[in-house]
N, C-alpha and C positions, 0 to 999 in steps of 0.2 A: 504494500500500500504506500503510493506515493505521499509526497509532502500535502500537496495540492488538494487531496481527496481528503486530508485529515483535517487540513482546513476547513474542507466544505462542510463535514459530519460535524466539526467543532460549531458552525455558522448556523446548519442547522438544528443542534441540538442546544446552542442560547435563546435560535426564534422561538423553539417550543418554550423553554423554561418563561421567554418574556412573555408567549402566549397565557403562558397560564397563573404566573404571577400578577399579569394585570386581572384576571375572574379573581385571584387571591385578594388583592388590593380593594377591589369592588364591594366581597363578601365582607372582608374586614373591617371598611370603612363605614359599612350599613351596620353592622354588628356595633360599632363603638356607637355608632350616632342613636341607635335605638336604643342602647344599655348605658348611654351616656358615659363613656369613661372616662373623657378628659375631662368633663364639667365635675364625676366624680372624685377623679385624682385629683383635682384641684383642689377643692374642698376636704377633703383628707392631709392633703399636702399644708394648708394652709391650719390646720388642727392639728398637726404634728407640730411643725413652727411652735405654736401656742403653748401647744404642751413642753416643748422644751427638748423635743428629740425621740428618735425614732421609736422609743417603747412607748411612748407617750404617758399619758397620768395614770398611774396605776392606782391612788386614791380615790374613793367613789365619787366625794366630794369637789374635787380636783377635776377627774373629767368628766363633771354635770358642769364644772366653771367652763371649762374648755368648750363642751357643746353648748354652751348659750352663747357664750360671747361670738364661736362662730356665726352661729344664725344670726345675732347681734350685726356681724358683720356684714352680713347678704341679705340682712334688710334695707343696707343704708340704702339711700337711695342714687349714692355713687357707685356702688355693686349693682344694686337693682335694675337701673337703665344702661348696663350692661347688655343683662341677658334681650336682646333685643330679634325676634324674628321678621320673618316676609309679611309681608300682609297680600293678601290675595286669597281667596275662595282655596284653590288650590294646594300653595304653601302653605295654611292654616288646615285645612283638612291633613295633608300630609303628617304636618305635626303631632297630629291630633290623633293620629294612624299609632306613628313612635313612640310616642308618651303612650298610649293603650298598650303597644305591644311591651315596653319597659313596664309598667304594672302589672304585667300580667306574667315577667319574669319574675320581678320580684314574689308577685306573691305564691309562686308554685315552687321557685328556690329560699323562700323565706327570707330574702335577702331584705337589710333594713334602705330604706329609703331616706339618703343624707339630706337630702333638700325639705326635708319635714313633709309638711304638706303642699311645696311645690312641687312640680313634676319634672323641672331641672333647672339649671342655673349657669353662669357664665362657664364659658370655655378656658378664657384666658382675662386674666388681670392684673390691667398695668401698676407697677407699683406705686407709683403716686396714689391713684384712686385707693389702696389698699390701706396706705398712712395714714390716710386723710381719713378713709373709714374706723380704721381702728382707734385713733386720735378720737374721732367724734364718738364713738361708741362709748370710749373711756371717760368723757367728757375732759380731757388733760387741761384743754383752752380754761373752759370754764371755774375749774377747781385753781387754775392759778390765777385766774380774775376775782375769783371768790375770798382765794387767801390773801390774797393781794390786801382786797376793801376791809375783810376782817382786821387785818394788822392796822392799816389806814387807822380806824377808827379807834382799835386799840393805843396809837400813838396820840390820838386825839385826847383822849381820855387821860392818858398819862400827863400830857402836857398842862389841859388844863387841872388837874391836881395840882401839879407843879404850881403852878400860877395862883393858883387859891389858897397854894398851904405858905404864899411867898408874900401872899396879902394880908394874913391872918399872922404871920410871925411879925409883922410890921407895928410899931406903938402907934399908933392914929387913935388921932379924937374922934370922939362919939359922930360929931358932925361929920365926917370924914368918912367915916366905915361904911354907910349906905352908897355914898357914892360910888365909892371903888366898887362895894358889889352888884352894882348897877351896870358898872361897865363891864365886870366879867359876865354877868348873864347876856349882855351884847354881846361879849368875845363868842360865849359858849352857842350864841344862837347861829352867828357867822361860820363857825368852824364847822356847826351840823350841817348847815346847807353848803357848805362843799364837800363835806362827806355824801350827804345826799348825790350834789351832781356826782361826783364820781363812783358813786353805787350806779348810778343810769346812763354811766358814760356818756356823760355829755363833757369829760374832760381828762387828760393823761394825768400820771401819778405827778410828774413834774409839774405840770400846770397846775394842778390840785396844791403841792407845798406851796409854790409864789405865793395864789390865792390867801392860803392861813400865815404865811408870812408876813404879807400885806395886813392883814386882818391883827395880825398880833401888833405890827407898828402903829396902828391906830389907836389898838387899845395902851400901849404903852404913852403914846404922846397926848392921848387924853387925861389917863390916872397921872403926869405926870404936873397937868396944869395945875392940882389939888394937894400936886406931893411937892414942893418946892425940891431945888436942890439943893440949894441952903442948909434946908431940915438935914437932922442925920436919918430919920425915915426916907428921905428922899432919895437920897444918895445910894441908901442900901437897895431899893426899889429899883433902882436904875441899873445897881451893878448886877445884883440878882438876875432882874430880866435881860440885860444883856447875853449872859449861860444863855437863857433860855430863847433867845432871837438869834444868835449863833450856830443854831443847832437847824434854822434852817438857809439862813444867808451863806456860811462859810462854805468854802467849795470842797472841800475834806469832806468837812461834816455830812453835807450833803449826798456826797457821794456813798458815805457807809451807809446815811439811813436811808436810801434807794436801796441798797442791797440787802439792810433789812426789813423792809417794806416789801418789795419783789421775791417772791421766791422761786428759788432756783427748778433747774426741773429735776433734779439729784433730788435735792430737797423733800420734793414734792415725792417723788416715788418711794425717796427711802422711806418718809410717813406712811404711805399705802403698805410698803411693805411689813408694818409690822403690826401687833394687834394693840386695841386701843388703850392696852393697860401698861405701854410703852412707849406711847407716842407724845410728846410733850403738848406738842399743836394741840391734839385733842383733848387732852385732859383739861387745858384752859376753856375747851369749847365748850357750851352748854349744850346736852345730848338730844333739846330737841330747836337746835337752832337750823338754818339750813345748810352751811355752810358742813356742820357735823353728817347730817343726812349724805349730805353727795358726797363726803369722804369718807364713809362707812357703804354707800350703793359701791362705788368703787372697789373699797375693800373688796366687800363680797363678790363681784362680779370677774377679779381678776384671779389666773391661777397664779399660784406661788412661781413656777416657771418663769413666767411674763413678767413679773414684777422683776424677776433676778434681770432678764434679760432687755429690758427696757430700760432699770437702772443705769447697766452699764453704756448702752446706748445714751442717754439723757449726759451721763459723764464726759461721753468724747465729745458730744455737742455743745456743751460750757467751754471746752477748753481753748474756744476760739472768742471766750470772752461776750462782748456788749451785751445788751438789755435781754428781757424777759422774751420778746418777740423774733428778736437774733436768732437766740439759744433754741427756740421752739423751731424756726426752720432751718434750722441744721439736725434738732434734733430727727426733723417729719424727714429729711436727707437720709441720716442714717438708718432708719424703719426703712427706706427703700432700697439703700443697701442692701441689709440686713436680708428684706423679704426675697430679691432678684439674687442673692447667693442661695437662698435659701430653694429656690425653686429652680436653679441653675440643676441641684441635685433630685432635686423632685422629677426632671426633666427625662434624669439620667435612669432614673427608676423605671416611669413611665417605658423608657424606650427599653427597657430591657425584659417589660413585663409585656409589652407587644411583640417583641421578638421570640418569645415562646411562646405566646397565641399564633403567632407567622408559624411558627411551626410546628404544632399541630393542626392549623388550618392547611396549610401547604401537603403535611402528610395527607392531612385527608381529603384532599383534592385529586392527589395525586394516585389514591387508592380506589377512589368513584373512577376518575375516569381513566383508571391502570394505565398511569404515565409511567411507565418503567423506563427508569433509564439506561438499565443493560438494554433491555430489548428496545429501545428507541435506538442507540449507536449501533448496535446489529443489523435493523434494516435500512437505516441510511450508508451503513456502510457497504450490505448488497444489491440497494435498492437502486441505482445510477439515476433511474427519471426523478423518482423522489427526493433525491438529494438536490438536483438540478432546478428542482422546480422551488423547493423550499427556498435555497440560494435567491433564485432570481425573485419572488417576494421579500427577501429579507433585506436583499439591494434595493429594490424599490422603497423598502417602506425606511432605509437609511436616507437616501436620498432625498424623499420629500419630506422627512423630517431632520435634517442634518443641524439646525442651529434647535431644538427642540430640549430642555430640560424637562423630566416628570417630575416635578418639582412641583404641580397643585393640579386642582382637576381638571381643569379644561385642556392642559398638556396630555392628561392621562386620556384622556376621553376621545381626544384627536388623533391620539397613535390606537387606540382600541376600536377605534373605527377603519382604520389603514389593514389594523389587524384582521376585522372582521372580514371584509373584503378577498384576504388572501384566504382566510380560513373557507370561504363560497367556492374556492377555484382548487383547494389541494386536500386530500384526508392525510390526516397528521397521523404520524403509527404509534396511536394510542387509543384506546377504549375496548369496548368490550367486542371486537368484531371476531369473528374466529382466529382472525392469523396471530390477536392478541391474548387468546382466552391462555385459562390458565392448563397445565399439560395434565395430563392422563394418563392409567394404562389402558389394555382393552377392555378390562372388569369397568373401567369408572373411577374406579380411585384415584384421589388426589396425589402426585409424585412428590413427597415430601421435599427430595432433595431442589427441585425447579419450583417449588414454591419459596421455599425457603431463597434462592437468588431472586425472586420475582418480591418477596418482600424487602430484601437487600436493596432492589432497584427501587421502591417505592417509597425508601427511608431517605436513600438519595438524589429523589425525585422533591421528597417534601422540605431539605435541606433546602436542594436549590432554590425552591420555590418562594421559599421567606425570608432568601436574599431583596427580595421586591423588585418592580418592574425597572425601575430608575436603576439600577445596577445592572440588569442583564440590558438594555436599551444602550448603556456606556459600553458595555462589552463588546453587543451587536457591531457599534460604531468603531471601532479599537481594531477589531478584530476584520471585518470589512476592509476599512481602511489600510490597515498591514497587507492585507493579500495583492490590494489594488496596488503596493507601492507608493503608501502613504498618499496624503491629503490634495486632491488638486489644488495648485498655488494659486493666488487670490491673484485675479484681476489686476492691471491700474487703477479701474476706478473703483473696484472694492477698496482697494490700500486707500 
């Protein structure tokens, strides 16, 4: 057997494999789309994350956290206007086909239904939309706008103490004392309605100090018309509140109490992370204030995993410094990191768990329609018209698909129609016709030793097979092209 002939047998025993891996490709892709597997690896994939790794939460409690906060997730409505279909009478019936025939797996293989009571959900989710949902889920924005105005008002309180206990150590006559505490209930009326605006954000934390700074100067140069400086009450009054007007004018100053008025996002998570008979924050809180509620729903709603692993996230996110708002998107940065590493390997599973469904679908493709591939190179290799005829459709169908990747459907569906056509004009030596059945003796009996190579050929039928069409399609072209003396050279006006 010449070179040439081995070529051809080689030429035509890829067209079969690509013959049949594209029926494979077909079966497969109907099968995912009906049992939804990437929408459900998704969602598994994205509750592993949660849970903290591959065994996931082996506490009951832990992974009831983990399946809420999921769903929690593909409710937002940044996941939800994901899952988006066709619209049309048709598309909509079709669906409607899939989703029955997936119910009707689940409920004969018992299998649970991840999407709850929906009947599927996104394929694929960008990371961004993922941060953003699990941010809002957690409410992270809100608890540190909440701790924020808590502290605010806690500093208010402080201050004016300060100030009343600075009015009252003061010797003032009788005439005198109503005054000044005239002016602090002014001070104290002022300081709430900027607490207020800044509870309704109608104004930043900064903007908020000028305001009570401002507020405090007024009240200092009014008690001071009553206090002379002369007096030694006055002087004491003056220097005293001086401390206390420093603490928001000076740029130092200013700066520490922004930082502790803001809280960090470290901060914030280390709180969550712990229970409330350890967390300082809380124990000041009163238990049924709001601010305690949404940092107790959070408690409860997060698994201990996530808190470990968003800690450390919110950590790399501060270490680039500025305000509360900074830190938050670098933190929502890192979650998107975090999740596209994390689904890099989710990715790598997914393909490895289709690669054995390739191949048991391919075996048994390859056993319906006993694609043997010994007995496939046997009769091409004595069949000459058969070989000849395979060749010149498999030239054909290189040629009018030469710049062609099966790299999505409509590439696949264009060469499966090329395919078709060849398949009208040649019978491929495979299926159940006699020259392929299986061998006998004269009794009837099945020859054990010819079955046994006829399943050999059909192991290596179903190998090739869930190599997939896009691999034996590059072969086809490789191997074509080598015979031919490599690639016709391009044109001038190609180049």
């Amino acid at each position: 057997m010449n070179l040439p002939v081995i070529i051809d047998i080689i030429i035509g025993l890829v067209f079969i494999y690509l013959t049949l891996s594209l029926l494979a490709s077909e079966i497969q892709e109907l099968i995912a789309t009906v049992l939804q597997w990437r929408a459900e690896h998704l969602k598994k994939s994205i509750e592993v994350l949660i849970s903290g790794g591959s065994e996931g939460a082996k506490d009951p409690v832990q992974f009831q956290r983990v399946g809420q906060l999921a769903y929690s997730i593909y409710a937002n409505p940044m996941i939800k206007d994901l899952n988006q279909g066709a619209k049309g009478v048709l598309s909509e019936g079709f669906r409607s086909v899939t989703h029955r025939m997936g119910d009707f797996y689940r409920g004969v293989t018992g299998t649970k239904n991840v999407f709850g009571n929906k009947s599927t959900g996104p394929s694929y989710i960008p990371a961004e939309c993922f941060s953003a949902s699990l941010l809002d889920s957690l409410n992270i924005s809100s608890l540190l706008s909440s701790l924020s105005k808590t502290r605010l008002e806690k500093f208010k309180d402080l201050q004016l103490a300060q100030i009343k206990l600075i009015g009252e150590g003061l010797n003032l006559p009788d005439s005198t004392k109503p005054i000044i505490e005239q002016e602090l209930k002014w001070l104290t009326a002022e300081f709430d309605r900027v607490i207020e605006d800044y509870k309704n954000e109608l104004g930043s934390l900064n903007n908020s100090l000028d305001r009570m700074s401002e507020k405090l100067g007024f009240y200092i140069n009014d008690s001071q018309v009553y206090l002379p400086e002369t007096e030694l009450a006055g002087r004491e009054f003056q220097r005293l509140m001086a401390f206390v007007k420093a603490r928001f004018d000076s740029e130092f100053e200013r700066e520490v109490l922004r930082g502790q008025l803001q809280p960090s996002l470290s901060n914030l998570l280390n709180t969550v992370r712990k229970t409330q008979d350890t967390v300082g924050e809380i124990i000041e809180l009163k238990q049924d204030s709001r601010i305690y509620k949404q940092i107790q729903e959070t408690l409860d709603s997060m698994p201990e995993s996530l808190k470990r692993s968003l800690y450390i996230l919110a950590q790399r996110a501060e270490k680039g410094g500025g305000n509360t708002q900074e830190q938050l998107e670098r933190f929502q940065k890192e979650i998107e990191m975090w999740f596209d590493q994390s689904m890099q390997r989710a990715s790598g599973v997914y393909k490895r768990n289709a690669k054995g469904v390739a191949i048991l679908l391919g075996t048994a493709i390859a056993v319906a329609a006993n694609a043997d591939t010994i007995n496939i190179i046997n009769r091409l290799s004595k069949d000459s018209m058969l070989r000849s005829t395979v060749n010149l459709y498999a030239q054909q169908l290189v040629e009018k698909n030469a710049k062609t990747k099966l790299d999505n459907l409509t590439s696949l569906t264009k060469v499966q129609q090329d395919v078709d056509r060849a398949l009208d004009n040649v019978a491929l030596p495979f299926g159940w016709s006699e020259p392929n059945r299986l061998e006998r003796d004269k009794q009837g009996n099945l020859l054990w030793p010819a079955f046994m190579a006829k399943l050999f050929g059909w192991i290596l039928s179903g190998v090739a097979i869930s190599m997939g069409a896009g691999f034996w399609f590059e072969a086809l072209n490789k191997i074509i092209n080598i015979r031919n003396s490599g690639k016709k050279p391009a044109s001038a006006t190609e180049s």
